[in-house]
C-alpha positions as CSV (number, residue, x, y, z in Angstrom):
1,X,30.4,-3.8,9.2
2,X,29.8,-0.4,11.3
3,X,28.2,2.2,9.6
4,X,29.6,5.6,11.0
5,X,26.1,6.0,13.0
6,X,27.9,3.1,14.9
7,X,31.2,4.1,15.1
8,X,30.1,7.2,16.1
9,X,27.9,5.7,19.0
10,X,30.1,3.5,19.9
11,X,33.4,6.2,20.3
12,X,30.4,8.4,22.2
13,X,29.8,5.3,24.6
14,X,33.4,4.6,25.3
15,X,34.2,8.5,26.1
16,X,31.2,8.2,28.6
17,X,32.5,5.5,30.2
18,X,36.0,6.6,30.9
19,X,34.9,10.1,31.9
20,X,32.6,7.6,34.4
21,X,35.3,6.4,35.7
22,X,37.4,8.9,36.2
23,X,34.5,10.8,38.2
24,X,33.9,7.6,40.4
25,X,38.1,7.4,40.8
26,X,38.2,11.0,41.6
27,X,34.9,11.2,44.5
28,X,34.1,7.8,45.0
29,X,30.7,6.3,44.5
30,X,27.8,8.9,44.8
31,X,26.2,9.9,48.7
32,X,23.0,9.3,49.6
33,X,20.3,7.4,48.6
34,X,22.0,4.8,46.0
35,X,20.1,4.8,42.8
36,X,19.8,1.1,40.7
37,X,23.4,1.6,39.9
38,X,26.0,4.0,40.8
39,X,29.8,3.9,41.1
40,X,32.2,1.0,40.2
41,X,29.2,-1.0,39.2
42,X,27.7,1.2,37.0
43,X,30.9,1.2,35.1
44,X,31.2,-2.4,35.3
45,X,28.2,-2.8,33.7
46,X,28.8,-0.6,31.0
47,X,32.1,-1.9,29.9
48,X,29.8,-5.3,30.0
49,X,27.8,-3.7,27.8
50,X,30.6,-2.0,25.5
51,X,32.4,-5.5,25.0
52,X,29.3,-8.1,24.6
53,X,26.7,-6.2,23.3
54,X,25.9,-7.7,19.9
55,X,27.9,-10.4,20.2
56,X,25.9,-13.7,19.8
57,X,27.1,-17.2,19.7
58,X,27.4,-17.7,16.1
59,X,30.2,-14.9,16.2
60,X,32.5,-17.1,18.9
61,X,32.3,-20.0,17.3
62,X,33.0,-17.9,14.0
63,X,35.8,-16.8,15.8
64,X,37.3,-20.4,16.5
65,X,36.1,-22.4,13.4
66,X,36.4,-19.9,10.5
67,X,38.4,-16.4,11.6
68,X,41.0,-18.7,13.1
69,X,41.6,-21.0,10.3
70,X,41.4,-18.1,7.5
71,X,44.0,-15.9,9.1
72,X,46.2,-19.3,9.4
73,X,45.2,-19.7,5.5
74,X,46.5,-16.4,5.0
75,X,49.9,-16.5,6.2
76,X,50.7,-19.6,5.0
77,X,48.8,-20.1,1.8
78,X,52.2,-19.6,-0.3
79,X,53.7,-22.6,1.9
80,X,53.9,-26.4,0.5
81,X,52.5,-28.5,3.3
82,X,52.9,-31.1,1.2
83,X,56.1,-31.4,0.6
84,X,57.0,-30.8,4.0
85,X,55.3,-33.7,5.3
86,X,58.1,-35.6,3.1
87,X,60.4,-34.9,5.2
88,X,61.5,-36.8,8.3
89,X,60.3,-35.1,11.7
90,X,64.4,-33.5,12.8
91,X,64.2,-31.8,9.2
92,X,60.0,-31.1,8.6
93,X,59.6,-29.3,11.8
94,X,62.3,-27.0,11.1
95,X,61.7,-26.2,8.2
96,X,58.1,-25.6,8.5
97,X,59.0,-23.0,11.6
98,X,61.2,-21.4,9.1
99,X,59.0,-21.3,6.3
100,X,56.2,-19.7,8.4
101,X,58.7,-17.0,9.9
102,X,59.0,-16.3,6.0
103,X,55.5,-16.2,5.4
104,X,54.7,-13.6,8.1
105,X,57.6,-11.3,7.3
106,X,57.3,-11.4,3.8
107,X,54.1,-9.4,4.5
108,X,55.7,-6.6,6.6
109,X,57.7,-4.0,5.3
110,X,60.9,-3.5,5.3
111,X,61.5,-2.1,8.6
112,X,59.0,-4.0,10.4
113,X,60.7,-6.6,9.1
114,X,63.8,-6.6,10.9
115,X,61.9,-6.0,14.1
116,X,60.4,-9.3,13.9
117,X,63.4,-10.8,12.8
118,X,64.8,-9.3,15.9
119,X,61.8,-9.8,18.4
120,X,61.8,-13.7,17.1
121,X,66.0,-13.6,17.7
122,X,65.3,-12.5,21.3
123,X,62.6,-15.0,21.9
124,X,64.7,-18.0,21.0
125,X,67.5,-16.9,22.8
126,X,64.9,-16.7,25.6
127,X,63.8,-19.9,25.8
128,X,67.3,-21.4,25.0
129,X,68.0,-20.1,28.1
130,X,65.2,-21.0,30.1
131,X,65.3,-24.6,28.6
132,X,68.5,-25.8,27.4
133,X,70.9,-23.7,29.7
134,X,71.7,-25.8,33.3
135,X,74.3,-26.2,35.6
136,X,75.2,-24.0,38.0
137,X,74.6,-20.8,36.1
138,X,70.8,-21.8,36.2
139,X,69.9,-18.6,37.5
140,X,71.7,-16.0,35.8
141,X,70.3,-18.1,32.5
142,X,66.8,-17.6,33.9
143,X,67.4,-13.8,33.9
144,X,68.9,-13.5,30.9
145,X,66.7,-15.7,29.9
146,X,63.6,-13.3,31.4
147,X,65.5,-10.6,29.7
148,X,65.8,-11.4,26.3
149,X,62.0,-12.7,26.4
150,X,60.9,-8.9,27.5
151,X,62.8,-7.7,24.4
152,X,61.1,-9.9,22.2
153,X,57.5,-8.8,23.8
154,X,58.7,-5.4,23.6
155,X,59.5,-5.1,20.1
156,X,56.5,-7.8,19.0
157,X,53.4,-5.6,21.3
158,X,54.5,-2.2,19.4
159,X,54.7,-4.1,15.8
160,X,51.2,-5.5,16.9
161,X,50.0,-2.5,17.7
162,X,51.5,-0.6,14.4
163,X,49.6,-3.2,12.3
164,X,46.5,-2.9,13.8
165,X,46.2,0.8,13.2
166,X,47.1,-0.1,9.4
167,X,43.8,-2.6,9.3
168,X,41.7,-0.2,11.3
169,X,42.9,2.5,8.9
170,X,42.3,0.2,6.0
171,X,38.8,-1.3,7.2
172,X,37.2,2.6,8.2
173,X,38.1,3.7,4.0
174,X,36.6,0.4,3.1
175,X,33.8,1.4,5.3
176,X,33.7,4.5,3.2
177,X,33.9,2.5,-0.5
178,X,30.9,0.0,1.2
179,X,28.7,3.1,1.6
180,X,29.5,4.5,-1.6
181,X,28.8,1.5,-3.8
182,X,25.8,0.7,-2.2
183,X,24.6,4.0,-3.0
184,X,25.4,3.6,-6.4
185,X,22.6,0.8,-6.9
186,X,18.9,1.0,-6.1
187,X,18.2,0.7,-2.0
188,X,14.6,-0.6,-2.7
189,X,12.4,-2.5,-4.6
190,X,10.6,-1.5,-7.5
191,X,6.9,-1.1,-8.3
192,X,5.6,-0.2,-11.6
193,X,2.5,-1.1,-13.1
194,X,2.2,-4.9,-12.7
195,X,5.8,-5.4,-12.5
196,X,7.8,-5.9,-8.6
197,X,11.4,-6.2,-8.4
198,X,13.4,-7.1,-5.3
199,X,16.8,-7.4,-5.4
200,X,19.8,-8.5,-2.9
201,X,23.7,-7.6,-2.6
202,X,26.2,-9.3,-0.4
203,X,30.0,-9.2,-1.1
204,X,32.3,-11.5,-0.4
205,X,34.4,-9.0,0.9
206,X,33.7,-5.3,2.6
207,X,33.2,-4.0,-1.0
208,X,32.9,-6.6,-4.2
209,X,32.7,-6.6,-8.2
210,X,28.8,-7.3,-8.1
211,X,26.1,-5.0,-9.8
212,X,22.4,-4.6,-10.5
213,X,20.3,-1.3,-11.4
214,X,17.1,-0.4,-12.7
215,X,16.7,2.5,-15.0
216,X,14.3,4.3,-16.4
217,X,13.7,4.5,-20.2
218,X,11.1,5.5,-22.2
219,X,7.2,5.3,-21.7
220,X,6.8,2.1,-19.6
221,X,10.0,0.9,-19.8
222,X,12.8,0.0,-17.2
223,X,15.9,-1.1,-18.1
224,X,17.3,-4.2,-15.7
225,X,20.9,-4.8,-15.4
226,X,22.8,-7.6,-13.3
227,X,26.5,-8.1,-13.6
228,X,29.7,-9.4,-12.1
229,X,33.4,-8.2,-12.6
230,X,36.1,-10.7,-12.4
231,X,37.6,-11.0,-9.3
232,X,36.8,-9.3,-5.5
233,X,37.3,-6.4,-3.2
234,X,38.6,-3.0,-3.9
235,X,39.8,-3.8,-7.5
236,X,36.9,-5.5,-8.4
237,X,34.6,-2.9,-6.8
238,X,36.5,-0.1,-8.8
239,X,35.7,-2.1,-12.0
240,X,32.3,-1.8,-10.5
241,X,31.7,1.7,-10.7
242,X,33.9,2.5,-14.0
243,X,30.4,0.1,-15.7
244,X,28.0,1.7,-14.0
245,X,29.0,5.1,-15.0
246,X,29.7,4.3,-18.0
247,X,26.2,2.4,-19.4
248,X,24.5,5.0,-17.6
249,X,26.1,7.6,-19.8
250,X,25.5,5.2,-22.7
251,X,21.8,4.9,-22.3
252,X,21.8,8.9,-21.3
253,X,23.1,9.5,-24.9
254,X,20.4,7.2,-26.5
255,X,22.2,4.0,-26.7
256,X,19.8,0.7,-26.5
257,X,19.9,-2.7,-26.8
258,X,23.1,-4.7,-28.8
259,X,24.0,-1.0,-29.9
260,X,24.6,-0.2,-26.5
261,X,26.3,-3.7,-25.4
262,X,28.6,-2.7,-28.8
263,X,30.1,0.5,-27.4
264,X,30.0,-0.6,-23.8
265,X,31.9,-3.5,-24.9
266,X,34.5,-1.2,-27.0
267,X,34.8,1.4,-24.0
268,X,35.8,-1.6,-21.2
269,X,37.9,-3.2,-23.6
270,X,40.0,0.1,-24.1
271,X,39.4,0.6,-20.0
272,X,40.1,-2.3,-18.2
273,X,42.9,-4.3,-17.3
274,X,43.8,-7.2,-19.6
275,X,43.4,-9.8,-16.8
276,X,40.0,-8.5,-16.1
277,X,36.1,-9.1,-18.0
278,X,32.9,-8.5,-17.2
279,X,29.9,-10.8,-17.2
280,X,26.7,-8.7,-17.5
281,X,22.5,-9.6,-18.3
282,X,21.1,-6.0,-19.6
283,X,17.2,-6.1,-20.3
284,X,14.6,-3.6,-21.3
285,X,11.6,-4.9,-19.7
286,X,7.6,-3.2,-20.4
287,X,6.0,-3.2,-17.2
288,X,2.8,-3.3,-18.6
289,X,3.4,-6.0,-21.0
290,X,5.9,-8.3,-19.4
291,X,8.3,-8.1,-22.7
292,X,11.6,-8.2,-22.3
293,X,14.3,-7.5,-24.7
294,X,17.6,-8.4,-23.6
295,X,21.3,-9.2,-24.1
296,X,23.2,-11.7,-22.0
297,X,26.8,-11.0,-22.0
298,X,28.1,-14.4,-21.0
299,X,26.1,-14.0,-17.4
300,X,24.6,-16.9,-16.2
301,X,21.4,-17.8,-17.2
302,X,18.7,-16.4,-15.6
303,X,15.8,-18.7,-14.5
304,X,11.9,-18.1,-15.9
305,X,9.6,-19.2,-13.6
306,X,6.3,-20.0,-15.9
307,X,3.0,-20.6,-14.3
308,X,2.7,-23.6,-16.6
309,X,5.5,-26.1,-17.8
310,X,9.2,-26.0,-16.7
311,X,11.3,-23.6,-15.8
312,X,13.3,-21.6,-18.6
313,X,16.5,-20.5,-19.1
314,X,17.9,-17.2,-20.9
315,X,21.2,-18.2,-22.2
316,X,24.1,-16.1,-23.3
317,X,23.4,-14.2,-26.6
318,X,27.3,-13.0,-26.8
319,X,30.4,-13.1,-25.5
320,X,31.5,-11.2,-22.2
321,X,32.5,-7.6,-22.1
322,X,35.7,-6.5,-22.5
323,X,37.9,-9.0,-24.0
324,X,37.2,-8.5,-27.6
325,X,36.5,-5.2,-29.5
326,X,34.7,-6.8,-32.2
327,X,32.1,-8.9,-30.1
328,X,28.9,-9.2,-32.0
329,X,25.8,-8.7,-29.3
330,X,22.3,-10.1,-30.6
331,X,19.1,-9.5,-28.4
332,X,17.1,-11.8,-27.5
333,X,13.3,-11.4,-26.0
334,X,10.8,-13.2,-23.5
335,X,7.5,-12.4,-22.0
336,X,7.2,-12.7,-18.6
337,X,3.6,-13.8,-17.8
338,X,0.6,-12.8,-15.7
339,X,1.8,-14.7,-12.5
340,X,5.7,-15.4,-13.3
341,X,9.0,-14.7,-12.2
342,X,12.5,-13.9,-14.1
343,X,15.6,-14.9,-11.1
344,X,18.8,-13.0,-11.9
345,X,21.8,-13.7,-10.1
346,X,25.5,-13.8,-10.3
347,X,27.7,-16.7,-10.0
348,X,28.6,-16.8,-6.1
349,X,25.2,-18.2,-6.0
350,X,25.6,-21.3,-7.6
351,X,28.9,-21.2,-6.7
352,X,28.4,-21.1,-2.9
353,X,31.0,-24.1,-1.6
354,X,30.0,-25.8,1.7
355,X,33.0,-27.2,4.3
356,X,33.3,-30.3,2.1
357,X,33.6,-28.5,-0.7
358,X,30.3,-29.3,-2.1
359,X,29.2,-27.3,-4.9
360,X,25.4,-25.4,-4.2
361,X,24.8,-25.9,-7.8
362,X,22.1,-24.7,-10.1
363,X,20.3,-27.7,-9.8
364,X,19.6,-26.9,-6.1
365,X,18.9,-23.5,-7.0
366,X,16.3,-24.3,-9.6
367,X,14.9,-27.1,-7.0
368,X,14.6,-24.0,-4.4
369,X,12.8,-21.6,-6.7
370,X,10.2,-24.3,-8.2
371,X,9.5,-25.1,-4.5
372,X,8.5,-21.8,-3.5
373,X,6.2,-20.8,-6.5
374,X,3.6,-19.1,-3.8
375,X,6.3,-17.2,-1.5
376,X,6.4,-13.5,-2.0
377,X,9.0,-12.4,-3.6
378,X,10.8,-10.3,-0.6
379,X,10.3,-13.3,1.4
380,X,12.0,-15.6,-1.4
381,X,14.8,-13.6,-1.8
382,X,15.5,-13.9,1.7
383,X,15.0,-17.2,2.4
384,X,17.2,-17.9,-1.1
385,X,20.2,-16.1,0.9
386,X,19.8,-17.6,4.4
387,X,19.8,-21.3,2.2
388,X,22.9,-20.6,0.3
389,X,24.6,-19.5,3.6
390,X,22.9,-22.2,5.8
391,X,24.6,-24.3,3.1
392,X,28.2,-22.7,3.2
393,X,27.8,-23.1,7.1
394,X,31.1,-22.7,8.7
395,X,33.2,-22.2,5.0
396,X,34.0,-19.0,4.2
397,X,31.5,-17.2,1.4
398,X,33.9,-17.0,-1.1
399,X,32.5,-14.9,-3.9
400,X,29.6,-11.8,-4.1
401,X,26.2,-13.1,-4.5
402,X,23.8,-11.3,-6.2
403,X,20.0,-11.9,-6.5
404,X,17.0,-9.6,-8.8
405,X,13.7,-11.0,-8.6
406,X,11.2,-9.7,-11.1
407,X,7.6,-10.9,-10.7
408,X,4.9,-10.1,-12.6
409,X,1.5,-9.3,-10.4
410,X,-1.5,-11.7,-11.6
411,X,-3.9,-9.0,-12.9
412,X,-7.8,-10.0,-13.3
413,X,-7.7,-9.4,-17.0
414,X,-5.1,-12.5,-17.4
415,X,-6.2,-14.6,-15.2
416,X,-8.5,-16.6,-17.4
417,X,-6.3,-16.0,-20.8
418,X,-8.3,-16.7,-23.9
């Protein structure tokens, strides 16, 4: 995505290299001693740059194996292949054309609708005369043929063109909602006392349902927060910011612990959609001490890295939020030791599908973390996400994926407990 530093640049560049242009049209190439480049080459060169800069080979085959295949999925996800492929070939073929025409005006509107129904008229009158039509009116039915074909290209270009300006609309106020929701959540990690926390955010989509803070409480105290709202994109993201508001006020009034997952809970269920829930891990953590009181909400269940002995889980203590005003919440509590680590994360982790559908699993997860007991913890959390994507490979990520490592520094007075 292009921040507006970008898209500011890159509008800048472009109106530079048209005004080049222009100038070079207008005089011709500069007089006199020729600098490294000048003229019709300069501006060569810089539409080379304006069009390839950035773009790396991973992005063309993207553009083959994955874009191509997910804007297919798109228009025609509502279509049963299946049944079609019942059918002999005079009737399947047919039939799939005319299930597909459906399929991508269904998504126009109204009058864009009978464009396309008119643009695809004109283009099989077209061809039916280019193809079918012999004899010796051949070339009158090549021109009418040519005819109706520049019709159907000139009604099609403009309702390409209309579209586009919709998306680019669309994508520059998503652009807007992407910078807003990653301001509501910490940019950096944390450092207090003994106590690091890194943390990681990457939506499915330009915006997602994901969330993780860290706030302040009392004295030493920090409370840690990682959810996930059902469901992706703008409604999702929404949903987002209606919690965060919301347990921020909660805690600003007082609230702590399962007295604050109580009225949180009562607040989304009144809030929220009916279809919707919220999965959510709230912890008050002492920096100094490494306890941790917390409350898992149906979240997944973070993993506890010890220095000795397997790894631990922190399973749910209640149900998730907003389905039921009169969820009971009970806290649990942990102490994270001189040396250990506490991995929160949301489900499009473990949930990360490669091409063969392959789950990543928390098994693999788990293996990954207990291989890496020595890597730093920025370091781990990056080479967590580059393995979970190296993993998807050319599938599409298909949730938001989440990650807050806390560590707890090795201090000299624990590291010879007794």
């Amino acid at each position: 995505m292009a921040s507006k530093k970008e898209s500011s640049s890159f509008s800048r560049r472009l109106a530079d290299i048209v005004a080049h242009f222009e100038e070079t049209m207008r005089h011709g190439p500069a007089q006199g001693p020729k600098p490294p480049k000048s003229g019709l080459s300069e501006v060569l060169d810089d539409l080379r740059e304006l069009f390839i800069q950035g773009v790396t080979g991973e992005d063309l085959k993207d553009l083959v194996r994955r874009d191509a295949r997910e804007a297919l999925h798109f228009y025609t996800r509502e279509i049963d292949f299946a049944a079609l492929r019942a059918l002999p070939w005079y009737r399947h073929y047919p039939a799939l054309a005319w299930k597909v025409f459906l399929a991508l005006a269904h998504r126009l509107t109204p009058a864009r609708r009978i464009a396309f129904a008119a643009a695809t008229l004109f283009f099989l009158l077209g061809w039916i005369q280019f193809l079918i039509l012999r004899g010796d009116s051949a070339g009158d039915s090549r021109s009418s043929g040519a005819f109706f074909l520049f019709l159907a290209f000139a009604l099609w270009v403009p309702l390409l063109l209309m579209e586009l300006r919709d998306k680019l609309d669309l994508k520059r106020d998503l652009e807007i909602a992407r910078e807003i929701q990653f301001g509501l959540v910490p940019a950096g990690p944390l450092h207090r006392n003994s106590v690091d926390i890194h943390c990681f955010m990457r939506p499915a989509n330009t915006v997602g349902g994901d969330y993780y803070d860290m706030i302040d409480l009392e004295g030493d105290r920090i409370a840690v927060v990682v959810a996930d709202v059902a469901g992706k994109g703008m409604p999702a993201a929404l949903l987002m910011a209606l919690l965060q508001g919301s347990l921020r006020t909660l805690l600003a009034a007082g609230h702590r612990s399962a007295d604050l997952m109580t009225k949180l809970n009562v607040y989304l269920w009144s809030s929220i959609p009916d279809n919707s829930l919220i999965t959510l891990f709230y912890g008050e953590l002492d920096t100094r001490t490494g306890d941790l009181f917390y409350v898992n909400a149906g979240h997944n269940a973070p993993m506890l890295l010890r220095q000795a002995g397997p790894l631990e889980r922190l399973p749910a203590t209640a149900l998730v939020l907003g389905i039921d005003p009169e969820s009971g919440f009970e806290s649990g509590h942990v102490q994270i030791g001189s040396g250990e680590r506490l991995l929160l994360y949301t489900d499009g982790i473990p949930e990360a599908f490669d091409p063969k559908e392959e789950e990543y699993g928390e098994e693999r997860l788990a293996a990954f973390l207990q291989a890496r007991t020595i890597t730093p913890s920025a370091e781990l959390i990056q080479e967590l996400m580059k393995d979970v994507l190296r993993f998807c490979g050319a599938a599409r990520v298909r949730d938001d994926m989440t990650l807050m490592l806390i560590a707890r520094e090795t201090t000299a007075g624990d590291a010879h407990p007794g």
